[in-house]
BAZAMI-243690 format. One record per residue (C-alpha): residue number from 1; residue in three letters; x, y, z. Coordinates in nm, 4 decimals. Example, Ala and Ser with C-alpha at 12.3 -4.5 7.8 and 13.67 -1.06 7.14 Angstrom:
% BAZAMI-243690
1, ALA, 1.2300, -0.4500, 0.7800
2, SER, 1.3670, -0.1060, 0.7140
END
This chain:
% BAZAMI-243690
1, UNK, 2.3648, 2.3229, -2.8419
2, UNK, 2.0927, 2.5060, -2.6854
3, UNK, 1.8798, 2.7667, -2.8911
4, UNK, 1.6542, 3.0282, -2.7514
5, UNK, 1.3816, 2.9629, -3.0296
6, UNK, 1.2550, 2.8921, -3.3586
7, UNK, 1.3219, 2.4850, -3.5255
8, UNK, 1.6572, 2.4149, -3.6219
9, UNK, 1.7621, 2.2526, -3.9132
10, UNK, 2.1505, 2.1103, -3.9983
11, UNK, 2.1897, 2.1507, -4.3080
12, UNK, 2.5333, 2.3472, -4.5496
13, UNK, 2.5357, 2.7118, -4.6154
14, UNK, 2.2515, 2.7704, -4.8858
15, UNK, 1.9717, 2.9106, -4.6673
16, UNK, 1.7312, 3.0936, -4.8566
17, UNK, 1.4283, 2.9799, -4.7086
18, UNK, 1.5772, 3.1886, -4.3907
19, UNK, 1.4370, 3.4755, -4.5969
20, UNK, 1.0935, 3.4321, -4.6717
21, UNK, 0.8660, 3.5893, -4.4117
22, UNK, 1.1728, 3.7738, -4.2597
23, UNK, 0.9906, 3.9027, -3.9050
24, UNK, 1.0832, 3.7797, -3.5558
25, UNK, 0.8827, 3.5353, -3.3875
26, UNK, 0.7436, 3.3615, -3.7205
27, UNK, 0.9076, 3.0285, -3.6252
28, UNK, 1.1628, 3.0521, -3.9143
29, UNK, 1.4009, 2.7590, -3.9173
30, UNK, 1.7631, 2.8696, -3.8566
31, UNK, 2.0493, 2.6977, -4.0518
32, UNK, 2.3246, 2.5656, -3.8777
33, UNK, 2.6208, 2.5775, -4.0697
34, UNK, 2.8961, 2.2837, -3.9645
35, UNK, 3.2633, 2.3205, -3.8554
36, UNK, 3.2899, 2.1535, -4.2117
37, UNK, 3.1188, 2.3913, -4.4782
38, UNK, 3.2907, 2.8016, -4.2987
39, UNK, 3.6201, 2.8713, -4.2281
40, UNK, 3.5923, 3.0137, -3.8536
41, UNK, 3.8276, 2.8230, -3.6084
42, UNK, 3.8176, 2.9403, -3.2450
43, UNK, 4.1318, 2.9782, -3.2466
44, UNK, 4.0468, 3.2497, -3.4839
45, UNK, 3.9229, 3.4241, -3.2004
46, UNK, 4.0635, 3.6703, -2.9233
47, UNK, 4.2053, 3.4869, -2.6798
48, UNK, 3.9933, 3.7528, -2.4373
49, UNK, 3.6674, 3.6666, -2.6284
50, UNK, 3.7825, 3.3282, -2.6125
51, UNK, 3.7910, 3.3519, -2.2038
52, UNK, 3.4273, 3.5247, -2.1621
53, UNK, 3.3049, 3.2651, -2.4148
54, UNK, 3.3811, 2.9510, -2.2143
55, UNK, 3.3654, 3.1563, -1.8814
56, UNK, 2.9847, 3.1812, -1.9961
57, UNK, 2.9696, 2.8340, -2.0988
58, UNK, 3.0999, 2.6808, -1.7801
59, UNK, 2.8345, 2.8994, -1.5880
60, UNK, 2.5101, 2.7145, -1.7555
61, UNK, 2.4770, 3.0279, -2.0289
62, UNK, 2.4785, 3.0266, -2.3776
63, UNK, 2.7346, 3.2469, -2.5380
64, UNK, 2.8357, 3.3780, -2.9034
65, UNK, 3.0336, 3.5608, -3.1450
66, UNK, 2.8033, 3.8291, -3.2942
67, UNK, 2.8228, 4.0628, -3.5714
68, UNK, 3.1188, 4.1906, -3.7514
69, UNK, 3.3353, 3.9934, -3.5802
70, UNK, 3.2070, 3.6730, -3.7513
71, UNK, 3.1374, 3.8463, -4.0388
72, UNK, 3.5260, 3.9681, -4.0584
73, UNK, 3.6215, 3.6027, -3.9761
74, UNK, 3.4140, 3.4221, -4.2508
75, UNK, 3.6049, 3.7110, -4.4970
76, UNK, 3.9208, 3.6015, -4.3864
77, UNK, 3.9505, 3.9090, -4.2291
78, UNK, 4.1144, 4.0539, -3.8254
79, UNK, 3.7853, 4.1825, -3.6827
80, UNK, 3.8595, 4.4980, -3.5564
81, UNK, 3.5696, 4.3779, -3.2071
82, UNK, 3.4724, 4.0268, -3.0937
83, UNK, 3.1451, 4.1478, -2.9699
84, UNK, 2.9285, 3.8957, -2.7507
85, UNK, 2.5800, 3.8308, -2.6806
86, UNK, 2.4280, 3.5606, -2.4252
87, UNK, 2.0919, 3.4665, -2.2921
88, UNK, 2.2483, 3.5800, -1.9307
89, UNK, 2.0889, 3.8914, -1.8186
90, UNK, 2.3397, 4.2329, -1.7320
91, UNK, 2.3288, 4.1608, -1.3689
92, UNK, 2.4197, 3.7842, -1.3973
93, UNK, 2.6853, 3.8845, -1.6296
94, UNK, 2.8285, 4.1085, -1.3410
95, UNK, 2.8461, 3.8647, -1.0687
96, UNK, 2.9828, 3.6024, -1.3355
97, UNK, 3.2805, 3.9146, -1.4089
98, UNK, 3.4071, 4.1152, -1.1750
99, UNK, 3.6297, 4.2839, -1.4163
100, UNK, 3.3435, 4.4826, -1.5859
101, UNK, 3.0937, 4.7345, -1.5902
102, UNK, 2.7522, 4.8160, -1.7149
103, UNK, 2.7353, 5.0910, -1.9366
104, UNK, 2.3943, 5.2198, -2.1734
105, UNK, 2.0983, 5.3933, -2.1110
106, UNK, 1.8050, 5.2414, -2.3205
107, UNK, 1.9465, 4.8962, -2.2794
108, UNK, 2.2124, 4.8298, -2.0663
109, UNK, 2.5373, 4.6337, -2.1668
110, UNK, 2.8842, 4.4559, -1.9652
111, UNK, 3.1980, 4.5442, -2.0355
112, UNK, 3.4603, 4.3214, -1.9457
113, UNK, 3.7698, 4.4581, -1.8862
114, UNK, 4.1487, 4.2704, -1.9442
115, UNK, 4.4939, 4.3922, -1.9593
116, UNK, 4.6586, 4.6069, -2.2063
117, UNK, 4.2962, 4.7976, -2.2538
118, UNK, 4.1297, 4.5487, -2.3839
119, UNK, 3.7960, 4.4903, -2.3621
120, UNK, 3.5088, 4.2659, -2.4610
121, UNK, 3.1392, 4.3936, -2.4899
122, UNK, 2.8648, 4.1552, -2.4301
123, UNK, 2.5236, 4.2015, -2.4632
124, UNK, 2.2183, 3.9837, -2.3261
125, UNK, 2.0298, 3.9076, -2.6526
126, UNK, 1.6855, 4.1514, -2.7460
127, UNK, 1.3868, 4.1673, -2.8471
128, UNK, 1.2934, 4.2975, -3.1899
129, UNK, 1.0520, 4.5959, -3.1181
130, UNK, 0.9810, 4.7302, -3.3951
131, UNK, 0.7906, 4.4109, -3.5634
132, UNK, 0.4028, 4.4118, -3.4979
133, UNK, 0.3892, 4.7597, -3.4392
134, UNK, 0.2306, 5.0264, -3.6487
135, UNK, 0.5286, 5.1500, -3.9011
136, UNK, 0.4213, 5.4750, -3.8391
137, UNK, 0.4435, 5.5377, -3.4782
138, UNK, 0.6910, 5.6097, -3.2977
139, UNK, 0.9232, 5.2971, -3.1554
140, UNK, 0.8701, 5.3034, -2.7751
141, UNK, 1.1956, 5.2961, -2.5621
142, UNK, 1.1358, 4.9320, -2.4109
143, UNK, 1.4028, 4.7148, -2.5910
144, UNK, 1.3760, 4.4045, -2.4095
145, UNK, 1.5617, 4.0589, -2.3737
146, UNK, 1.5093, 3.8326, -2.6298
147, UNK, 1.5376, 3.4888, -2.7995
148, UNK, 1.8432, 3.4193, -3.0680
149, UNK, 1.5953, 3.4988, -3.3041
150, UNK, 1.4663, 3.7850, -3.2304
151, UNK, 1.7944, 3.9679, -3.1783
152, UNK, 1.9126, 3.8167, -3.5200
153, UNK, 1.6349, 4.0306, -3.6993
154, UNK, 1.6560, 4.3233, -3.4853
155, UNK, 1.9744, 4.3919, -3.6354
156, UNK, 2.0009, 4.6049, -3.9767
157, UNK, 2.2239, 4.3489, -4.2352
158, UNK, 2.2118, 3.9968, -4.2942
159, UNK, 2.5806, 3.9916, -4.3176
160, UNK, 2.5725, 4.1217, -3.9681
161, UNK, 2.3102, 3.8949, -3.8433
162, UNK, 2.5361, 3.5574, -3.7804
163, UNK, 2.5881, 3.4001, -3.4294
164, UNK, 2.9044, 3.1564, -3.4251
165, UNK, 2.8855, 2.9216, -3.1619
166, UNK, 3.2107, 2.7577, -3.0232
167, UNK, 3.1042, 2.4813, -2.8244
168, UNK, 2.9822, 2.3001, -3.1870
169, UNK, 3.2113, 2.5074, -3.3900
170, UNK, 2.8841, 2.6110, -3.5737
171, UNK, 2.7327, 2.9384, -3.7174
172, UNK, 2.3939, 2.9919, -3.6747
173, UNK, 2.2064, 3.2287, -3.9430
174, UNK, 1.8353, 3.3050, -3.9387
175, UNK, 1.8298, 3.5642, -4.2309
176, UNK, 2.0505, 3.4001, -4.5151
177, UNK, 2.3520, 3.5874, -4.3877
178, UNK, 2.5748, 3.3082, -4.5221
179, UNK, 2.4651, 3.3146, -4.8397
180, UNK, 2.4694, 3.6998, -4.8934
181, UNK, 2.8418, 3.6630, -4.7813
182, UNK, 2.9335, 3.3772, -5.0337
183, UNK, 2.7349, 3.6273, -5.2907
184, UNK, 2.8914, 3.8832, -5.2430
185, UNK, 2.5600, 4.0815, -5.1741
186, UNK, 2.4333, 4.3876, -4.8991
187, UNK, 2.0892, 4.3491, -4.7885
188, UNK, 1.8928, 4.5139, -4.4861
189, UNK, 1.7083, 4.2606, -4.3038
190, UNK, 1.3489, 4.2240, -4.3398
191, UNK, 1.1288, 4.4887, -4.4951
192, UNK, 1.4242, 4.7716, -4.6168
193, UNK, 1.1126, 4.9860, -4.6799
194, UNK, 1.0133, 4.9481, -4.3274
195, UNK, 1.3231, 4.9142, -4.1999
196, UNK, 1.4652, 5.2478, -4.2989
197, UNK, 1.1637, 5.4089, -4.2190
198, UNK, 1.2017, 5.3398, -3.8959
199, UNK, 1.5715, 5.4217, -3.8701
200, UNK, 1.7230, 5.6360, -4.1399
201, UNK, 2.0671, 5.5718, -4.0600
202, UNK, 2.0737, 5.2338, -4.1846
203, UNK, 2.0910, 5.3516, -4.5497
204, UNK, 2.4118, 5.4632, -4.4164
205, UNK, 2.5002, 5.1876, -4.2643
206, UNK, 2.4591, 4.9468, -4.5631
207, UNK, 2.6350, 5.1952, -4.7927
208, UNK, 2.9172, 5.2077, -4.4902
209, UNK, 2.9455, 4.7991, -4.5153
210, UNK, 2.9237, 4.8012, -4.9423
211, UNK, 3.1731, 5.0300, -4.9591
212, UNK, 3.4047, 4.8185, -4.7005
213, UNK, 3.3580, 4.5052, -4.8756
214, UNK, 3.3067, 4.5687, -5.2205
215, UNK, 2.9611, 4.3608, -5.1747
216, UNK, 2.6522, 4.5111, -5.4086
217, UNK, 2.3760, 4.6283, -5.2529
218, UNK, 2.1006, 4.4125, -5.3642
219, UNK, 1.7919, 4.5807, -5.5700
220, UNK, 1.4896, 4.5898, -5.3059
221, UNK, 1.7533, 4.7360, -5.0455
222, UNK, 1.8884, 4.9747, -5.3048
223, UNK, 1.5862, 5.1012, -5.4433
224, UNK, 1.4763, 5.1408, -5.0441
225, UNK, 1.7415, 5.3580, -4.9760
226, UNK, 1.7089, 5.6238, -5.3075
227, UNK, 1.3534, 5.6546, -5.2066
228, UNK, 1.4075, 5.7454, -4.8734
229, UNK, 1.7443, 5.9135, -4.8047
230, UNK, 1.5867, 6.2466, -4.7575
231, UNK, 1.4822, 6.0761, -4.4383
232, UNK, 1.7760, 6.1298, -4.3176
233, UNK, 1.7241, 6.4800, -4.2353
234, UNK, 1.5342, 6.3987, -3.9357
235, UNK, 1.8219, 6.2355, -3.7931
236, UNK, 1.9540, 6.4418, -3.4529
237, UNK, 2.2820, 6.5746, -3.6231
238, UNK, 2.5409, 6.4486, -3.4074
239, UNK, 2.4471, 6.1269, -3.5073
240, UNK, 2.4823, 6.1884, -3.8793
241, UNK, 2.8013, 6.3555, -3.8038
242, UNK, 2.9422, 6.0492, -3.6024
243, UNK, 2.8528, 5.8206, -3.9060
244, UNK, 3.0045, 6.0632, -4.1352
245, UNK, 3.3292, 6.0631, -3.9762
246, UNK, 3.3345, 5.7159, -3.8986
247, UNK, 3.3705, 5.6855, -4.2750
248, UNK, 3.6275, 5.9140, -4.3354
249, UNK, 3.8216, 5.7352, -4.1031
250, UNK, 3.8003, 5.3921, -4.2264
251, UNK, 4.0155, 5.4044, -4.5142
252, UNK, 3.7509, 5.3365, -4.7837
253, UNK, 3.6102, 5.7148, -4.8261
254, UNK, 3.6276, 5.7022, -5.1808
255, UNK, 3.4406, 5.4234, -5.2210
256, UNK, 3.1824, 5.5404, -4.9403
257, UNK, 3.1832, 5.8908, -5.1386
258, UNK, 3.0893, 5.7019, -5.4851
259, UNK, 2.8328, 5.5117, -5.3810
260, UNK, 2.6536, 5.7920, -5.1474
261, UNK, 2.6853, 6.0097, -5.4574
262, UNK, 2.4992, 5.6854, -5.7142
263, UNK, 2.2209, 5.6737, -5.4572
264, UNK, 2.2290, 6.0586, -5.4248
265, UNK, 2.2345, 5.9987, -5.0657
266, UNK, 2.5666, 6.2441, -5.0875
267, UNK, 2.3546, 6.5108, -5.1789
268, UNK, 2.1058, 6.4519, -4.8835
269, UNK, 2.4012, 6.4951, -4.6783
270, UNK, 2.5634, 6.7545, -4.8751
271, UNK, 2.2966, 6.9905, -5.0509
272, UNK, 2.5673, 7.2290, -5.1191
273, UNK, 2.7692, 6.9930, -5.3271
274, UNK, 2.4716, 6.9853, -5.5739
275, UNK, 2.5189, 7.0919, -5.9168
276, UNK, 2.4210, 7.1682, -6.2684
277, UNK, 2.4247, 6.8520, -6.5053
278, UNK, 2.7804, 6.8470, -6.6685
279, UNK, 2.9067, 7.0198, -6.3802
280, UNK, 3.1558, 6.7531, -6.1795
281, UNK, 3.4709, 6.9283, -6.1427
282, UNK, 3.3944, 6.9200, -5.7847
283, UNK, 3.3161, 6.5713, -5.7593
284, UNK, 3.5951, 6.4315, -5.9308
285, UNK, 3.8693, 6.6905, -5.7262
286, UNK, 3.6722, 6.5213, -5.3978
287, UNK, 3.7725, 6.1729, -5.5445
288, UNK, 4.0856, 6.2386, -5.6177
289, UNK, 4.1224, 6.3928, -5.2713
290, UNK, 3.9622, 6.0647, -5.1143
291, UNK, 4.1931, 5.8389, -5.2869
292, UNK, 4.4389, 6.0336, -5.1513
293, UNK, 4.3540, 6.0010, -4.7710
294, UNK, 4.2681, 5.6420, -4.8246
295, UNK, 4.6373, 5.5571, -4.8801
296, UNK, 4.7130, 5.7673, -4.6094
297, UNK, 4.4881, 5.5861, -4.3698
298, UNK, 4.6009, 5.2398, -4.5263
299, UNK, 4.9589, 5.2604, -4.5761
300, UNK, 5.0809, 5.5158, -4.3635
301, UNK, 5.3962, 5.5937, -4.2257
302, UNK, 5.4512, 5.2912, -3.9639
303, UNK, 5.1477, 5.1283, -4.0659
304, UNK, 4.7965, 5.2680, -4.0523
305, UNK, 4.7958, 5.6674, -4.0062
306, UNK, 4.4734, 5.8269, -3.8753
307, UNK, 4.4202, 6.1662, -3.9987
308, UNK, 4.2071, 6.3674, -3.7470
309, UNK, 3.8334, 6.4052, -3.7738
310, UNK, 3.8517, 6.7866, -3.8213
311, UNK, 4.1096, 6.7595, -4.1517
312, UNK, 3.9081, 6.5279, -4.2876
313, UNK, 3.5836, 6.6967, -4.2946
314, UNK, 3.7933, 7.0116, -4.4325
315, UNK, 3.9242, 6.7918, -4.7338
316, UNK, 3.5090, 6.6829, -4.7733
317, UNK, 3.4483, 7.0251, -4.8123
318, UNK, 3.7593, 7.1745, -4.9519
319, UNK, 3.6353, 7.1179, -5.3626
320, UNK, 3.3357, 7.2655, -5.2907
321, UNK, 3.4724, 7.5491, -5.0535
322, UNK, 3.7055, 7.6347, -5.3522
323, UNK, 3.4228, 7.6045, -5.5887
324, UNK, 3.2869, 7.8965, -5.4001
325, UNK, 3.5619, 8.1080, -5.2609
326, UNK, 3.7991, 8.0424, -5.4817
327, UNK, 4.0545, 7.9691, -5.2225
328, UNK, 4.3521, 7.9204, -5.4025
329, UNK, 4.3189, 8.2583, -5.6249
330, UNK, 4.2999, 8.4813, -5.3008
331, UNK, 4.4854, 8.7593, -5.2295
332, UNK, 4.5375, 8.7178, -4.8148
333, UNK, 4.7801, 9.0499, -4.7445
334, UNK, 4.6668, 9.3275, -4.5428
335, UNK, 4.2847, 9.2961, -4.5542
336, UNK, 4.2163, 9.0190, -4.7677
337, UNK, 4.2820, 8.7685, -4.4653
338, UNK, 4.0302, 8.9260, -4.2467
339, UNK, 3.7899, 8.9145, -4.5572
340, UNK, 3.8444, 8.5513, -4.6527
341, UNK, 3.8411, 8.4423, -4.2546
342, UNK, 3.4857, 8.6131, -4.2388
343, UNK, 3.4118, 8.4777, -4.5805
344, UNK, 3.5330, 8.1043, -4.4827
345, UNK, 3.3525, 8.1298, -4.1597
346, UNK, 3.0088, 8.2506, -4.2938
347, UNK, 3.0553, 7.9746, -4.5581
348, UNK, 3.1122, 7.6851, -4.3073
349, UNK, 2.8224, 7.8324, -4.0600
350, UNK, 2.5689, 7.8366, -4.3391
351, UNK, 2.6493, 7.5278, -4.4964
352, UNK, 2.7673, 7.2338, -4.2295
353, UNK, 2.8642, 7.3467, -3.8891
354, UNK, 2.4824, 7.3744, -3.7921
355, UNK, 2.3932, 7.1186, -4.0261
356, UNK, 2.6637, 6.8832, -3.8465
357, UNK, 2.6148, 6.9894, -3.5167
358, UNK, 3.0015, 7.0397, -3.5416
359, UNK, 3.1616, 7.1359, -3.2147
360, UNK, 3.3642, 7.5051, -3.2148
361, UNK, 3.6814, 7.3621, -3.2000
362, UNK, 3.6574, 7.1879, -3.4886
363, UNK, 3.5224, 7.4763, -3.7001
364, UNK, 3.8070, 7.7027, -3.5995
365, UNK, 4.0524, 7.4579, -3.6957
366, UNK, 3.8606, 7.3847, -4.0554
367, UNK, 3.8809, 7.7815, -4.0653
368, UNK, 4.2386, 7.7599, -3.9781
369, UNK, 4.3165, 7.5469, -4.2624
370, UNK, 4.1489, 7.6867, -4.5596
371, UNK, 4.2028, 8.0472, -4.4509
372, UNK, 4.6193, 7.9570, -4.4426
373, UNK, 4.5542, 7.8002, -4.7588
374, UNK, 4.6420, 8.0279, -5.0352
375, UNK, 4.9551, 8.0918, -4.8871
376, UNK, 5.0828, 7.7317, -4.7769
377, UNK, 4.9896, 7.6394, -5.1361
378, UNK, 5.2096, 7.9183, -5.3232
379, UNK, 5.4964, 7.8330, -5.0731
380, UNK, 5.4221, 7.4807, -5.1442
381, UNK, 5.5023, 7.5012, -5.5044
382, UNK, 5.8400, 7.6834, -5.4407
383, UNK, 5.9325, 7.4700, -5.2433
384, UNK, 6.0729, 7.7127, -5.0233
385, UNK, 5.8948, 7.7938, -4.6599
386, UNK, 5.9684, 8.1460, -4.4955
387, UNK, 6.1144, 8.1022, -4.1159
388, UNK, 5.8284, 8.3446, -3.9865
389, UNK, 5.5503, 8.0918, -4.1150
390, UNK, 5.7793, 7.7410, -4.0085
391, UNK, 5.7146, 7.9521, -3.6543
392, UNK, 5.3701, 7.9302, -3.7002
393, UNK, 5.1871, 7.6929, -3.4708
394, UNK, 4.9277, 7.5789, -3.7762
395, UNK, 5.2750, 7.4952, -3.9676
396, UNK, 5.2440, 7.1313, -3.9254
397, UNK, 4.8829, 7.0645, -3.9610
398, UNK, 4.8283, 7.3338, -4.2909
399, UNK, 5.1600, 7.1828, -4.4562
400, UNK, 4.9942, 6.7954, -4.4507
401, UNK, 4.6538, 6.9562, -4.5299
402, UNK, 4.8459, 7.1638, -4.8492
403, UNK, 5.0099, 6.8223, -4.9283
404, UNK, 4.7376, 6.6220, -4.9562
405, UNK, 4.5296, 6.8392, -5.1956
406, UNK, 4.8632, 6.9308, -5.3838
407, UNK, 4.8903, 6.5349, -5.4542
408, UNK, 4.4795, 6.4865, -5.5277
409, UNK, 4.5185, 6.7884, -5.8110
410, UNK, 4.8286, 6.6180, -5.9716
411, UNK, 5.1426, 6.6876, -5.7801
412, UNK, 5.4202, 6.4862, -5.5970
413, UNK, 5.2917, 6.2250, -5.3525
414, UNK, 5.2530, 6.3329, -4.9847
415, UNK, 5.5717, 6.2561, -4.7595
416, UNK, 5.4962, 6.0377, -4.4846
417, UNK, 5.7524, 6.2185, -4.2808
418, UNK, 5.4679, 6.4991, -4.2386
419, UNK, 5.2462, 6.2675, -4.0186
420, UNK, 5.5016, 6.1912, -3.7784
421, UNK, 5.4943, 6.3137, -3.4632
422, UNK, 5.1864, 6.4248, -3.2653
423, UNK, 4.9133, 6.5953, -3.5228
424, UNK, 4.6874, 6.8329, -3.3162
425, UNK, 4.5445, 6.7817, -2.9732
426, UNK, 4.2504, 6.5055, -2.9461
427, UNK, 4.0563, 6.7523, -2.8197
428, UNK, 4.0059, 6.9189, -3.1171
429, UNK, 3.7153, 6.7003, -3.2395
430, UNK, 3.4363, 6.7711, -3.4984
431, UNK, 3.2324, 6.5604, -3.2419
432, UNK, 3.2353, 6.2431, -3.0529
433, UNK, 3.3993, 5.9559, -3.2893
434, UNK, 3.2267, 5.7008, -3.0703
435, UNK, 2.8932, 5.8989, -3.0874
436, UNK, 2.5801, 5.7608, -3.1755
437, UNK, 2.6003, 5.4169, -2.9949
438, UNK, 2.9507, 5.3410, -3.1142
439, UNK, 3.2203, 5.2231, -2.8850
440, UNK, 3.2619, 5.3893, -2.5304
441, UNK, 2.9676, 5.6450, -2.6400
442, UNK, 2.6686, 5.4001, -2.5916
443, UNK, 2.3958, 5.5965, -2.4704
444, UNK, 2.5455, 5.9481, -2.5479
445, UNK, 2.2885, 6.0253, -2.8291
446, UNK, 1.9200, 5.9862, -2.8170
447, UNK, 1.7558, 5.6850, -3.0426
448, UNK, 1.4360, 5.7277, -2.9043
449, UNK, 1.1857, 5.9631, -2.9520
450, UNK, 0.8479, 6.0289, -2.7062
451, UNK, 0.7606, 6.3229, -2.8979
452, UNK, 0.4407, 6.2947, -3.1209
453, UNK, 0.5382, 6.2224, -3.5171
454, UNK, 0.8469, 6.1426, -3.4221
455, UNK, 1.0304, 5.8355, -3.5712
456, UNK, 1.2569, 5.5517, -3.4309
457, UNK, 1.5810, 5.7087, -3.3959
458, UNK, 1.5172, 6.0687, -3.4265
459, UNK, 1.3098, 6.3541, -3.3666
460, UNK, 1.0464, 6.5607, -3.5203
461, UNK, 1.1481, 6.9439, -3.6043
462, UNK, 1.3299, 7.1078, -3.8380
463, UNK, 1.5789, 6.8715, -4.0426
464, UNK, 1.9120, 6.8223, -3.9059
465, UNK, 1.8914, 7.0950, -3.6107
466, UNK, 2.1951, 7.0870, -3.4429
END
């Protein structure tokens, strides 16, 4: 098996020597964990990944599983992408498929496209940048190609940091990824002081993958990420808004909510939601409400159900909107709908929306739910809906959005037969779901920064301008 750099040592799946001196380029000895000692089988794999995997291999590259996808598979779990990286460069890559495209700005990746919409990303593996550098500079935009080793610590988990190679049936793990799985434990890869520093948003991704896997966050990577969450704020706001919503979507909010709230990381994100001491009616009404939606998105109606990103941000916010506005109490005839649509709108413009970056479609249809509130909920209870509001067109979405609270405050569980049927338009978007590097978005957001005290990843100004 060929491997771009560093010794290489056979050996079974305690690597903790993979750890010391954690920085690319040090000549740290990877450990090769046999067919015999991890449970990964290529025929585990995609069949599609399967096909660019020995497509590469029959060429003269080298080829592997990367990321979450052997992550997923060591778990025993379906990886949602079988991501690949190889030592072949993007334009070898598109002679070797002509069923792709290149897509990415700062560093270009292939596509490869198969029927039924499927399609594999592969990356040529890169350089670590940020080592060597001063930690307080900004990160130059000059990712380039790399050894195995260097793209193993460029990445931001040891969990995530595993290559599985199919031609020996072997993982590959520089950083003690193995280990941390069979432990059970979340840690950023190399410095987590530096680390985050340098990009803010992987306190959120750790968080993201703890509250995912149930794995603990181990002590240097926790204390990292208390010290420095109000980093965050420097982030360009689409991108905090994309990771947001990518874990509302996932099905584990509640857990996401509970640890971002331990590491007052939630409170970063959410200023508003801070309190007095003693004061957690909120909080607990927005667990509740997460539990809720986590069903929903797990067990839905015909299998997973995906709630759209705009309801979901409006049940983050609806404890706290209620705190304030009293939503529930408000008297919405004649006048008082005008003054609680001004009242929601100034509350939501103030608070989030420019904070967010959150697109106008998506605020008007936030408005539309809370505003519609008072009297879905009343009708709700009675059981009884008037023909003039079953007209309505925000029927459908208000009644689900009603339901959902009704159930997180103590009431009868939500029908599934609510969420059938088309939901709202997909245009109707707090932002891009794919935003911030994620799939089919690579490239959209800015992770570079020229401008003077700027950092790796974001921009210098005022925090979170949208």
């Amino acid at each position: 098996m060929q491997v771009e750099s560093g010794a290489i040592h056979h050996m079974g799946i305690e690597s903790t020597d993979c750890r010391e001196g954690q920085q690319a380029g040090s000549g740290i000895r990877a450990s090769i964990i046999p067919e015999s000692d991890h449970p990964i089988r290529p025929g585990d794999l995609d069949r599609e990944a399967l096909k660019v995997l020995y497509r590469l291999r029959d060429a003269g590259f080298s080829g592997y599983l990367v990321g979450g996808g052997v992550r997923d598979l060591y778990l025993g779990k379906q990886p949602k992408d079988f991501d690949i990286s190889t030592n072949a460069r993007p334009g070898q890559l598109r002679r070797l498929f002509r069923n792709s495209r290149t897509i990415g700005r700062r560093f270009r990746l292939v596509q490869v496209f198969f029927r039924g919409n499927k399609i594999i990303e592969v990356s040529t593996l890169r350089s670590q940048s940020e080592y060597g550098r001063d930690d307080t500079k900004v990160l130059p935009a000059n990712n380039t190609f790399g050894t195995l080793e260097e793209d193993a610590f460029r990445r931001d988990l040891t969990i995530n940091s595993l290559f599985y190679e199919i031609g020996t049936n072997t993982i590959i793990d520089y950083v003690g990824g193995v280990t941390d799985l069979n432990d059970g434990i979340i840690r950023i890869v190399g410095d987590p002081e530096v680390r985050i520093t340098r990009d803010p948003v992987r306190v959120l991704r750790a968080l993201r993958h703890a509250a995912r896997t149930g794995f603990t966050i181990d002590q240097e990577s926790f204390r990292a990420i208390v010290t420095h969450r109000d980093k965050l704020n420097l982030c360009p706001s689409s991108r905090i808004r994309d990771e947001i919503i990518k874990d509302l979507v996932s099905g584990f909010s509640r857990p996401w909510a509970e640890l971002c709230i331990k590491s007052r990381v939630f409170f970063t994100l959410f200023p508003f939601y801070d309190q007095p001491a003693g004061d957690e009616n909120s909080l607990d009404e927005l667990d509740a409400i997460l539990t809720v939606v986590d069903k929903l998105q797990k067990n839905g109606k015909g299998g997973a159900m995906h709630l759209p990103d705009y309801m979901l941000m409006a049940l983050l916010l609806y404890p706290w909107l209620q705190r304030e506005l009293h939503l529930l109490q408000r008297e919405v005839k004649g006048g008082g709908y005008r003054l609680l649509f001004n009242d929601i709108r100034q509350a939501l413009d103030t608070s989030i929306c420019g904070r967010l970056n959150i697109k106008r479609s998506g605020k008007e249809a936030m408005t539309t739910l809370f505003v519609n509130m008072p009297n879905i909920y009343r009708y709700h209870e009675q059981k009884n809906w008037p023909k003039w509001l079953k007209k309505k067109s925000y029927f459908k979405d208000c009644t689900m959005f009603c339901a959902i609270i009704a159930e997180a405050r103590g009431g009868a569980a939500v029908n599934a037969d609510l969420f059938s049927g088309p939901i709202h338009p997909d245009a109707v978007r707090c932002g891009s779901r794919n935003g911030g590097g994620g799939r089919g978005g690579r490239g959209g957001n800015p992770s570079f920064t020229e401008k003077e005290g700027g950092v790796f990843g974001l921009r210098s100004g005022s925090p979170m301008a949208g």
